[in-house]
Every structure is written in C-alpha cells, then in structure tokens.
C-alpha positions as CSV (number, residue, x, y, z in Angstrom):
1,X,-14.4,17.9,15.9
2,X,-17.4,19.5,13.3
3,X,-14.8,21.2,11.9
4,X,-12.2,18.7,11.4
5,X,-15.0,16.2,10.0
6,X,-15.5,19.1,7.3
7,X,-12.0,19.5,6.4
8,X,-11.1,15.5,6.3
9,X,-12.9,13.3,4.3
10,X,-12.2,10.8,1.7
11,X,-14.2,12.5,-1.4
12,X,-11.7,12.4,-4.1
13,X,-14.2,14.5,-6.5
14,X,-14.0,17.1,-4.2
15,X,-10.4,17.4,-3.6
16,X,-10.4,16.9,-7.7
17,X,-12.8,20.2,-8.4
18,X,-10.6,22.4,-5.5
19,X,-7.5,21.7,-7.2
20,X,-9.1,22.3,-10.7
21,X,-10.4,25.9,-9.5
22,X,-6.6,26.5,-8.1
23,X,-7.0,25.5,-4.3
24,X,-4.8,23.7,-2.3
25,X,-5.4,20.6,-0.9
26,X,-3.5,17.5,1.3
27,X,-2.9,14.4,-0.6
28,X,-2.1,11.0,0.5
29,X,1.1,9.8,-1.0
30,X,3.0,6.7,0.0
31,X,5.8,8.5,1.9
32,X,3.9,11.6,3.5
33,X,1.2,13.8,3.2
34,X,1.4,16.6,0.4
35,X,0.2,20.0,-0.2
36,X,-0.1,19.9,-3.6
37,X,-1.7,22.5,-6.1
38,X,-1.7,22.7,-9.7
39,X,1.9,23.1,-11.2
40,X,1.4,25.1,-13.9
41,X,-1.0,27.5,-11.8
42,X,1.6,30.1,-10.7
43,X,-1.1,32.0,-8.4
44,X,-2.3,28.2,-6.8
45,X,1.9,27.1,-6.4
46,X,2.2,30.8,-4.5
47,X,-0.5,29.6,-2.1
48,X,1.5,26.5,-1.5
49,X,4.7,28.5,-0.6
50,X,2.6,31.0,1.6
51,X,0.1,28.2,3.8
52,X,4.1,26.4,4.8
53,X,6.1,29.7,4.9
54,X,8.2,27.7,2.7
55,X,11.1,29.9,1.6
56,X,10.6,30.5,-2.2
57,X,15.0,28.7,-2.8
58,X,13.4,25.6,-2.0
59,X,12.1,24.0,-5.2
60,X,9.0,21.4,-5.1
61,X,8.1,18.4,-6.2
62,X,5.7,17.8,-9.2
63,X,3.4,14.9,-9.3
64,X,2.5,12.7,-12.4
65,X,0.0,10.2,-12.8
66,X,2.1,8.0,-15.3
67,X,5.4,8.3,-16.3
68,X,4.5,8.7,-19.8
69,X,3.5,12.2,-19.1
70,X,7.2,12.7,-17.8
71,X,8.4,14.1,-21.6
72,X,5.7,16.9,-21.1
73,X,7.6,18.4,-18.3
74,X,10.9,17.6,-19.0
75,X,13.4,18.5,-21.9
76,X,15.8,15.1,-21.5
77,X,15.7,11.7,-19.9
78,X,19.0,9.9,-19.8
79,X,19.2,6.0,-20.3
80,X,19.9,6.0,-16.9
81,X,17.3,7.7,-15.7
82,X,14.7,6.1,-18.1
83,X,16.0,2.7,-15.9
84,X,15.3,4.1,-12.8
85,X,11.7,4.8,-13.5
86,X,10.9,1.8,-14.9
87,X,12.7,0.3,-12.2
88,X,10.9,2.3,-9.5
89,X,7.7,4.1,-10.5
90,X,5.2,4.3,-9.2
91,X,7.1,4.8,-5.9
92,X,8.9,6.7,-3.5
93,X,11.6,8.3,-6.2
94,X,11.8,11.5,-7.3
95,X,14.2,12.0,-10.3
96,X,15.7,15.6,-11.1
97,X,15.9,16.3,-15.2
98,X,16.3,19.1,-17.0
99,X,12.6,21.2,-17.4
100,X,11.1,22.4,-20.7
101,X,10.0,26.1,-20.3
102,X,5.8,25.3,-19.7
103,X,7.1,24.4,-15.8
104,X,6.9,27.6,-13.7
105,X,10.0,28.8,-12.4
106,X,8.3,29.1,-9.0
107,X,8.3,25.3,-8.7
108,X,11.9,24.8,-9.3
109,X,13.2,28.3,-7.2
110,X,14.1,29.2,-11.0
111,X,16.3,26.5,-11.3
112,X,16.9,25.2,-15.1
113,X,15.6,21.6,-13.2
114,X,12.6,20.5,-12.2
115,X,11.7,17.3,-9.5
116,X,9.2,14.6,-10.8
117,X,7.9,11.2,-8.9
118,X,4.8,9.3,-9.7
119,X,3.4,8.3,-6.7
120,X,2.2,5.0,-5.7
121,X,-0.8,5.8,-3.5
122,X,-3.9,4.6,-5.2
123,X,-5.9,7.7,-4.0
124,X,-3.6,10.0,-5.4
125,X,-2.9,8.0,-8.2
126,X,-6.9,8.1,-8.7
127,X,-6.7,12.4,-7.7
128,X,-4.0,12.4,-10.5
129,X,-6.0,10.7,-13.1
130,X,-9.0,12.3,-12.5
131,X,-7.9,15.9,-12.6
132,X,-5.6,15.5,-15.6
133,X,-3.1,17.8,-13.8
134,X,0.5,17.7,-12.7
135,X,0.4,18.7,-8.8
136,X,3.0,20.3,-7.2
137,X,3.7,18.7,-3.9
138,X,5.8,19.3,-1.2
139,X,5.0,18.2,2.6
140,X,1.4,19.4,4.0
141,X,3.2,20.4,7.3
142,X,5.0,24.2,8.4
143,X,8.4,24.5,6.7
144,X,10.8,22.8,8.5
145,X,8.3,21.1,10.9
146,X,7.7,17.2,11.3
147,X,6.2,15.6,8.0
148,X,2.9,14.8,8.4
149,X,1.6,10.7,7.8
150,X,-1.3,10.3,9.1
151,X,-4.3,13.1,7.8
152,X,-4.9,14.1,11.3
153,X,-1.6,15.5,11.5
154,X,-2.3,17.7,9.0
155,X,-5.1,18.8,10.4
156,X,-3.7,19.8,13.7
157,X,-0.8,21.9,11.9
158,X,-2.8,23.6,9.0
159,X,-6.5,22.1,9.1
160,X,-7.2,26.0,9.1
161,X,-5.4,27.2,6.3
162,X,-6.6,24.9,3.6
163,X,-9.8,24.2,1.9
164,X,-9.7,19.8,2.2
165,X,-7.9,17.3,3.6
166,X,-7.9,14.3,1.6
167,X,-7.7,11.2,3.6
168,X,-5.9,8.1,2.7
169,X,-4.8,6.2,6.0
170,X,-1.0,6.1,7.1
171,X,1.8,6.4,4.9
172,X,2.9,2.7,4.2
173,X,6.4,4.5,3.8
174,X,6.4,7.1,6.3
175,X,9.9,9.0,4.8
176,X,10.1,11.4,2.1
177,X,11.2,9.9,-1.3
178,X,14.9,9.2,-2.8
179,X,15.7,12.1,-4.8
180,X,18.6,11.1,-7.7
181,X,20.3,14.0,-10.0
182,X,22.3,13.1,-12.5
183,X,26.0,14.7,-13.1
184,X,28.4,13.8,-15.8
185,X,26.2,10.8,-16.9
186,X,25.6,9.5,-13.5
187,X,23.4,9.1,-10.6
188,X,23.8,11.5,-7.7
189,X,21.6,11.1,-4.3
190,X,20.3,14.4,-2.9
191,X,18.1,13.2,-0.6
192,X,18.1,9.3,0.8
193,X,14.9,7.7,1.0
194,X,14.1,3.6,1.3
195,X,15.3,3.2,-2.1
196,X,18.6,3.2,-1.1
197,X,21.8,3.9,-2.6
198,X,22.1,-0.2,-2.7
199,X,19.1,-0.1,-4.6
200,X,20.2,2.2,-7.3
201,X,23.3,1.2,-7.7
202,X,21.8,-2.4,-9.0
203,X,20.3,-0.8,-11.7
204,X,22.5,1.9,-12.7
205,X,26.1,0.3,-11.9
206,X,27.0,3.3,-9.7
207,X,25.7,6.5,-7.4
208,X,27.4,9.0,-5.9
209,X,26.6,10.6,-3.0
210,X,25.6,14.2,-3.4
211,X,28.2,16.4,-0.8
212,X,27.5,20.0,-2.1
213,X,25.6,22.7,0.2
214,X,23.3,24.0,-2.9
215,X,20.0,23.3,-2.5
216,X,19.3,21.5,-5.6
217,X,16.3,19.6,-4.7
218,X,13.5,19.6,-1.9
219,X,14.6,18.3,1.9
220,X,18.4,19.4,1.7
221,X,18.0,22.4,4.3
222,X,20.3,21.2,7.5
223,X,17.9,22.0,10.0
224,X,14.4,20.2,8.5
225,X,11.8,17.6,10.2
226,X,11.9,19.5,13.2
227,X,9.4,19.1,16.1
228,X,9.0,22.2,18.2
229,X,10.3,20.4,21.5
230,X,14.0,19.9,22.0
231,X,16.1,16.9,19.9
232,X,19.2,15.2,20.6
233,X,20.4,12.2,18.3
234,X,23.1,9.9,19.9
235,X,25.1,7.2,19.4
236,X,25.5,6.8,23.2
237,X,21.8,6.9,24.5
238,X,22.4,5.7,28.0
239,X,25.2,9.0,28.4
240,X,22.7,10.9,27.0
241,X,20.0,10.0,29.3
242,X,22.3,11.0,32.0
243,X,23.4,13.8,30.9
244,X,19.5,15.0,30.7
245,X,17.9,13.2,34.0
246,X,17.3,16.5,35.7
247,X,14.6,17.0,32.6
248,X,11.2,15.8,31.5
249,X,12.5,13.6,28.5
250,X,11.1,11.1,26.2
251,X,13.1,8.5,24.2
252,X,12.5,7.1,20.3
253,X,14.3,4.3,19.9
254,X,15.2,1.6,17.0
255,X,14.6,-1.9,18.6
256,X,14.8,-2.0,22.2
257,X,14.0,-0.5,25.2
258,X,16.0,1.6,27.8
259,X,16.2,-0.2,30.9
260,X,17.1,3.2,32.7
261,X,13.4,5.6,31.6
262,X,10.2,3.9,32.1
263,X,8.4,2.2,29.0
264,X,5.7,4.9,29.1
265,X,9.0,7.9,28.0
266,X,9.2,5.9,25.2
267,X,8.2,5.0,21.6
268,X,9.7,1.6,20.2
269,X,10.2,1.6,16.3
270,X,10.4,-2.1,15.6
271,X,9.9,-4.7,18.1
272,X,11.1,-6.9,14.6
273,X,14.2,-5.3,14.4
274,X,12.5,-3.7,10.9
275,X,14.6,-0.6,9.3
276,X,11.3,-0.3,6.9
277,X,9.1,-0.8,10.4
278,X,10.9,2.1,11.7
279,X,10.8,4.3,9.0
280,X,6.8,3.9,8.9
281,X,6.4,4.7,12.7
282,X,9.5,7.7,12.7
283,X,7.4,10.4,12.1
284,X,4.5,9.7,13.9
285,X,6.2,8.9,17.1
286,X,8.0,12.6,16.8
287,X,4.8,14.1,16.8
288,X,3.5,12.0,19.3
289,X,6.0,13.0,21.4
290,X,6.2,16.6,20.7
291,X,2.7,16.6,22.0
292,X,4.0,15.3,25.3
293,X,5.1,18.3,26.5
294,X,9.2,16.9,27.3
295,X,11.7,19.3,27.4
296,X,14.2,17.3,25.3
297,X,13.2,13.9,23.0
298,X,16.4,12.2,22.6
299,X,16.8,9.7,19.7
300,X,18.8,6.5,19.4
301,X,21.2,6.8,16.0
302,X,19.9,4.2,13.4
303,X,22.7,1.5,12.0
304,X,24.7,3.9,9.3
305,X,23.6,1.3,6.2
306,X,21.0,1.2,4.0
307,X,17.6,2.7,5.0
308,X,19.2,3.8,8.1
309,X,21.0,6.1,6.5
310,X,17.9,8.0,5.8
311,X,16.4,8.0,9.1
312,X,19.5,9.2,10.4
313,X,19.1,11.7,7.7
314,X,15.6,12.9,8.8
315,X,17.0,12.9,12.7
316,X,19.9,14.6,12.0
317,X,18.5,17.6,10.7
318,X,15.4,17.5,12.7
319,X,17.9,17.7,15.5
320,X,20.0,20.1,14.1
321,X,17.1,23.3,15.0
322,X,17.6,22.6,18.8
C-alpha cells in the first residue's frame, strides 16, 4: 500500500514537471483514465506505445486545453466540424482533421490525420493549462485490456511501469469518447461514445456510420476492452446461463436482475433504468468481476439505440477475444 500511496496522489505540479521532463503519467479525463505524454516528444509518445504494448497502427489521441489551440495541430477545420466543437467541447468528442506536419507521425500511425478532444475534467483541464503542452492520450490500461476509471485501476494494471498516477475520482462518463471523421463534407462515426449519433446529427443535419475495417482512429480493433476472464454478450441471458451452469459464472446486467444466479454473481448497471448510469458503472463492474476469479462473465445486450449502441460496442469487442 506504501507503494501505491507513492504512485497515486492528487499533486497536479508533480504530474505537470514529469510530463515536462518527457515522463509518462495517468490522467483523469471524463471518460477514462489516460496515459498521456507530451505529443510532440517522439522519445516520451514511444514510452507510451511501449508501457501498453500498444501496436504502433493504432494512432492516439492528443489532448488540448482549449480549442483555440486546435489550428496549431491541425491544417483544416470544416464548418462542420467547427459546430461540433463548439457544440461539444470540453467533452467526451474527439474529432479527426487533417494534421499540419509539427504532429509526430508516431501519434497518428503516420497517418496524414491526427485525433484531437478537449477534455472536460477539471484536473486535467488544470494539467493541460499548467504544462502548456498537448498530451497524447490513449487508455492508461494493457492494449486491449479493460479501460481503467477509477486511479486504482490503473494502479493494479501498470502502477509499476509509470512514474505517477494522477488521481481524479471516477470517470463521470466511464466510456471512451465519440470519435467523428469527416468524408465528402460530412460526419462519419468511428467510434460511438454518449454523444451519440442522435446527438450529432442535431447539429450537423446528418452522420454516417463508419463500416470500413481500416483503423482510422483509436478503439476500432474488433477484439478491444477485454478482461482476461471469459465474455459472452447475449441477447438471450437466461439460454445463456444454461448453457454455462456447469461453470463458475458472473452476470453484468442493464436493469434487472436474473432470477436464476444469486444476487451476489451479479453486478446491476442501473437500478433507474439509466443508459448514462450504465455506461459510468460498465467498466468498473468488468474489472470487478474479472477479479472474481469466474470462468465465463456473461453480459446482457444493451437496447440497440442511442448510448446503448456504444456499450454494446465496448461488449462486443471485449467479448470478441474469448
């Protein structure tokens, strides 16, 4: 516990002067924990890639404390995307724009693109204005492995391969952020988030729905969010249970329940029937229950529509490992 109470703390001066001498370090953000170096420090981005074994295709996400700064890193903003930012930043989107050449190919897996969001975390927001740096960002978790939202969580995949945790509570959103492209003058989803497609489509008119297999943008790999036990998602969670009742299981479901496993197999998302509920809790019920020991978790499918797209999303490809 000495050791965790040295890594963890809440010093934002300190995680400010690590990441100013090239270090990495875990930052609160609104949707999940990042690792996050400085961006345009090709030797502190390379750390990043090598504490996650993150495969160097997958491009990152860089962190601004104000839009304004967007223009520095970027070589055009559409109308379009101009009204999504104002629309939704500070928050959980992340908009993909064309990168002017001062952005280190690294970060974008030497795509002619790079991913920018201005978080809405007041810590970060507070890391980001102190330090005067963009930070590159992805999850402060092993590639493919459950995002982390809570700092503990960090600790207990990585607390020994990084210099400081920074501590900021739980996520308040508890899934990764939208990411939006743009193609032929309009917005395409590449990743869903809780600003969902609903959401955009009120400011821009329309979204398209990105069906492509390039990795274009961080959180597109088909197996992702994975925790180390077992995952099934179903639509039918009472068949499933069956089908498994010769196993040590746990269950995650939405907002109810299953009469057939005892209440202490399971983790309940929203007793409010509360998609945002639900998407706070996801992530730290997987890890809770990868810690359990089961043999298989299953998970009960989200409703297909709005933010439960996204969930589905997250379980989907967490699932798609086993």
């Amino acid at each position: 516990m000495l050791v965790m109470n040295n890594i963890i703390g809440k010093d934002i001066e300190k995680a400010a002067a690590l990441l100013k001498e090239g270090r990495v370090v875990a930052i609160p953000t609104e949707t999940v924990y990042g690792l996050a170096a400085h961006a345009l420090n090709e030797k502190a981005v390379m750390r990043i890639f090598e504490v996650k074994n993150r495969p160097a295709v997958n491009p990152l996400i860089v962190h601004l404390a104000d839009a304004d700064l967007i223009p520095n890193y970027v070589s055009d903003i559409p109308d379009i995307a101009g009204k999504l930012i104002d629309t939704f930043c500070p928050g959980p989107l992340t908009i993909v724009l064309p990168k002017k050449a001062v952005v280190p190919g690294i970060v974008t897996a030497n795509r002619d693109t790079v991913a920018v969001r201005i978080p809405a975390h007041p810590v970060t927001r507070q890391l980001l204005k102190m330090t005067g740096l963009p930070l590159a960002a992805p999850s402060a978790n092993p590639s493919g492995f459950i995002s982390p939202t809570r700092a503990e969580h960090v600790f207990s995949n990585m607390g020994d391969k990084i210099d400081y945790i920074l501590d900021g509570g739980a996520c308040n959103t508890g899934i990764e952020s939208t990411i939006v492209g743009f193609e032929d003058g309009l917005p395409v989803i590449y990743r869903q988030g809780v600003i969902t497609a609903n959401d955009i489509r009120l400011v821009a008119g329309e979204v398209l729905q990105y069906a492509g297999d390039k990795m274009l943008a961080p959180g597109m790999s088909a197996a992702h969010y994975s925790p180390h036990t077992s995952m099934i998602l179903t639509d039918n969670i009472d068949e499933e249970i069956e089908h498994n009742k010769n196993r040590q299981l746990g269950v995650i479901t939405y907002n109810e329940y299953v009469a057939s496993v005892s209440k202490g197999q399971q983790i309940l998302l929203s007793e409010n029937d509360d998609l945002q509920d639900a998407a706070k809790a996801l992530y730290a019920a997987m890890h809770r229950m990868d810690a359990r020991g089961y043999d298989v978790i299953i998970a009960r499918r989200f409703p297909d529509a709005g933010i439960g797209l996204a969930l589905n999303d997250r379980l989907q490809r967490a699932a798609a490992k086993s």
